[in-house]
TORKOL-4160 file (C-alpha; in steps of 0.2 Angstrom, whole numbers, padded with zeros to 4 digits, m for minus):
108
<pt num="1" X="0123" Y="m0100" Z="0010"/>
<pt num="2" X="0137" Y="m0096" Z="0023"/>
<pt num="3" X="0135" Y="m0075" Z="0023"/>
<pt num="4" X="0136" Y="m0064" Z="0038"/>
<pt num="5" X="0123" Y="m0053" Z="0039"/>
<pt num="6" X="0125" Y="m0032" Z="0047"/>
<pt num="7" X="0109" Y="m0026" Z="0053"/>
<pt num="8" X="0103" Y="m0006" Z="0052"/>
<pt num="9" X="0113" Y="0003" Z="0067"/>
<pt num="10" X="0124" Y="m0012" Z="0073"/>
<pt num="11" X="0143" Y="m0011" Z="0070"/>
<pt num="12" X="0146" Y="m0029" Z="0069"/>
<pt num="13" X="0143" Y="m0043" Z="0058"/>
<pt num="14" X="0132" Y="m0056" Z="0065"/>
<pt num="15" X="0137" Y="m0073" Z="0064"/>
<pt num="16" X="0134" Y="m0090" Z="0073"/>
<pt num="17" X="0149" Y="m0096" Z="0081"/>
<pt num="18" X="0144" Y="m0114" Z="0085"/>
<pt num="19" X="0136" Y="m0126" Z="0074"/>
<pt num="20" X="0121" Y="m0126" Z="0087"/>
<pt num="21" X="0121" Y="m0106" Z="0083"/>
<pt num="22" X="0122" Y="m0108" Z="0063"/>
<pt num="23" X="0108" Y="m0120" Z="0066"/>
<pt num="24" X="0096" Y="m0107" Z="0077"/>
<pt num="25" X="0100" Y="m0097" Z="0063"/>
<pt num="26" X="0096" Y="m0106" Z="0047"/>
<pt num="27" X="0079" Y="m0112" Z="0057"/>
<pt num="28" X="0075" Y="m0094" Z="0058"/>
<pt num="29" X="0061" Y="m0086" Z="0046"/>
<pt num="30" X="0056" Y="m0068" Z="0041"/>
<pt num="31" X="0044" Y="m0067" Z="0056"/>
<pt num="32" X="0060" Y="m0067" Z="0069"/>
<pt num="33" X="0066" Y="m0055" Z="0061"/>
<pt num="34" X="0052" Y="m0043" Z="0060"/>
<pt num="35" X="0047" Y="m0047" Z="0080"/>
<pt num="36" X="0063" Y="m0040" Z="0084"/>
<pt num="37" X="0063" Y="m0026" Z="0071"/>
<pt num="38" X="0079" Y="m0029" Z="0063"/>
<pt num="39" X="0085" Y="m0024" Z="0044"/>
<pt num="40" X="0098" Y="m0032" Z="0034"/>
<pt num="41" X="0110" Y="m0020" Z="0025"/>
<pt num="42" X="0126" Y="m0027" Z="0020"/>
<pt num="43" X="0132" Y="m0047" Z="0017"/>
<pt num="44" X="0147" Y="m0053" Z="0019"/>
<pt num="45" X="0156" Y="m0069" Z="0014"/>
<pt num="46" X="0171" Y="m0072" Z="0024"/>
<pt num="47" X="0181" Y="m0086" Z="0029"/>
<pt num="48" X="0178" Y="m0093" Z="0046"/>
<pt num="49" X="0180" Y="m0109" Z="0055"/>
<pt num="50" X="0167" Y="m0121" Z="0056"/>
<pt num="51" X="0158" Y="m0107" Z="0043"/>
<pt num="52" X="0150" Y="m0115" Z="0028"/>
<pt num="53" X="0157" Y="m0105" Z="0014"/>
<pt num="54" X="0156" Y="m0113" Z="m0004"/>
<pt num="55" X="0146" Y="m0103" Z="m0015"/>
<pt num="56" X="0151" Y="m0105" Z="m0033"/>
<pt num="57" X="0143" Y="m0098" Z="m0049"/>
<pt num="58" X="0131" Y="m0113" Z="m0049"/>
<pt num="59" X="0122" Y="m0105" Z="m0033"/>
<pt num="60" X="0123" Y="m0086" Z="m0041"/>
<pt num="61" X="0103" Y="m0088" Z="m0046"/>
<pt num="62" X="0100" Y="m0092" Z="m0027"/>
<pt num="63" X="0109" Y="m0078" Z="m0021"/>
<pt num="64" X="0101" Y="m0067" Z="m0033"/>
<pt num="65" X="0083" Y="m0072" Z="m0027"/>
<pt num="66" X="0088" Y="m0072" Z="m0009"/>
<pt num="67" X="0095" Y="m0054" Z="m0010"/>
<pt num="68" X="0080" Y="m0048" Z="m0018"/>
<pt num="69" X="0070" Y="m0055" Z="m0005"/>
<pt num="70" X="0078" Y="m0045" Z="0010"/>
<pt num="71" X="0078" Y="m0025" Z="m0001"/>
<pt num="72" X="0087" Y="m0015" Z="0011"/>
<pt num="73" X="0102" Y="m0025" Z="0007"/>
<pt num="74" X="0113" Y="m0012" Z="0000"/>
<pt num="75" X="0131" Y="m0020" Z="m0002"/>
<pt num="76" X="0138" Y="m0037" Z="m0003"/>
<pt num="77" X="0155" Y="m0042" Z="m0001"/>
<pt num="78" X="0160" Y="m0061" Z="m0010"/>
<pt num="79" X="0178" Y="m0062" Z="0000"/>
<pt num="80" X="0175" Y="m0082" Z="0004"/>
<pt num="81" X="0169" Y="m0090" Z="m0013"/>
<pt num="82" X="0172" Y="m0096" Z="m0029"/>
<pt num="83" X="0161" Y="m0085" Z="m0040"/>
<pt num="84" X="0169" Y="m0081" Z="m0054"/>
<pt num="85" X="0171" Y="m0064" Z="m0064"/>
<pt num="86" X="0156" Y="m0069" Z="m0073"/>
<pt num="87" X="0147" Y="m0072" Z="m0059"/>
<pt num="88" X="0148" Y="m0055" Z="m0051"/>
<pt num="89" X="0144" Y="m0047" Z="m0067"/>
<pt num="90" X="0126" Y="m0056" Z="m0068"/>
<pt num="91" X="0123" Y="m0050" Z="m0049"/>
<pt num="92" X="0129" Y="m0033" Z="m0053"/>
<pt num="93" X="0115" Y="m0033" Z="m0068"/>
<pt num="94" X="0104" Y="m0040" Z="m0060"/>
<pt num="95" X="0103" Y="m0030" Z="m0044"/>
<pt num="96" X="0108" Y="m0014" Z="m0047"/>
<pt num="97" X="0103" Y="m0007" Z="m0031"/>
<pt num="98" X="0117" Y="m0018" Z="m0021"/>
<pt num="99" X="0133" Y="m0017" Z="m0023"/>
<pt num="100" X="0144" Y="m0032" Z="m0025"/>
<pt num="101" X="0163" Y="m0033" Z="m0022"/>
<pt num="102" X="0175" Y="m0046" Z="m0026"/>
<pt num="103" X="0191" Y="m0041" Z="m0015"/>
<pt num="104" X="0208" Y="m0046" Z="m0020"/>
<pt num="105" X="0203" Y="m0049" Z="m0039"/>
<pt num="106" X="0211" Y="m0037" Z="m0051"/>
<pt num="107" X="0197" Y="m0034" Z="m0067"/>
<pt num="108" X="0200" Y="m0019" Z="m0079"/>
């Protein structure tokens, strides 16, 4: 869906640079990650060339499920996408572990 993902004790956000690397990526399953023993913590949406980035509040059920399938995910940030108020709110309901931030929106 176009997030960058930060791992447990790196400093960096890890993102593909070249559409060969986003497509490495994307081809990559739950059993990469746990041969090289690493654990999402944060996502983050930002806007990037060559960086797919259109998520919308008709992908929030997606995003929902895949967030709850990777649980040390504690925070993520929706700087490059179009979901709406309304959209954050139903992520912020329905995963109340995470935290979800929309910067550079002013709600009361």
């Amino acid at each position: 869906m176009g997030g960058n993902v930060e791992f447990d004790g790196e400093s960096v956000w890890v993102r593909p640079l070249t559409k060969a690397d986003w497509s490495a990526e994307t081809g990559k399953t739950w059993v990469y990650d746990a041969f090289v023993d690493r654990t999402p913590t944060q996502i983050l949406f930002a806007r990037a060339v060559m960086y797919p980035t259109d998520v919308t509040d008709d992908d929030v059920d997606e995003l929902i499920a895949a967030i709850r399938q990777l649980p040390t995910v504690v925070a993520v940030r929706l700087d490059a996408t179009a979901i709406s108020r309304k959209g954050v709110e139903k992520m912020q309901a329905e995963l109340p572990g995470v935290r979800i931030e929309k910067p550079g929106v002013n709600w009361p």
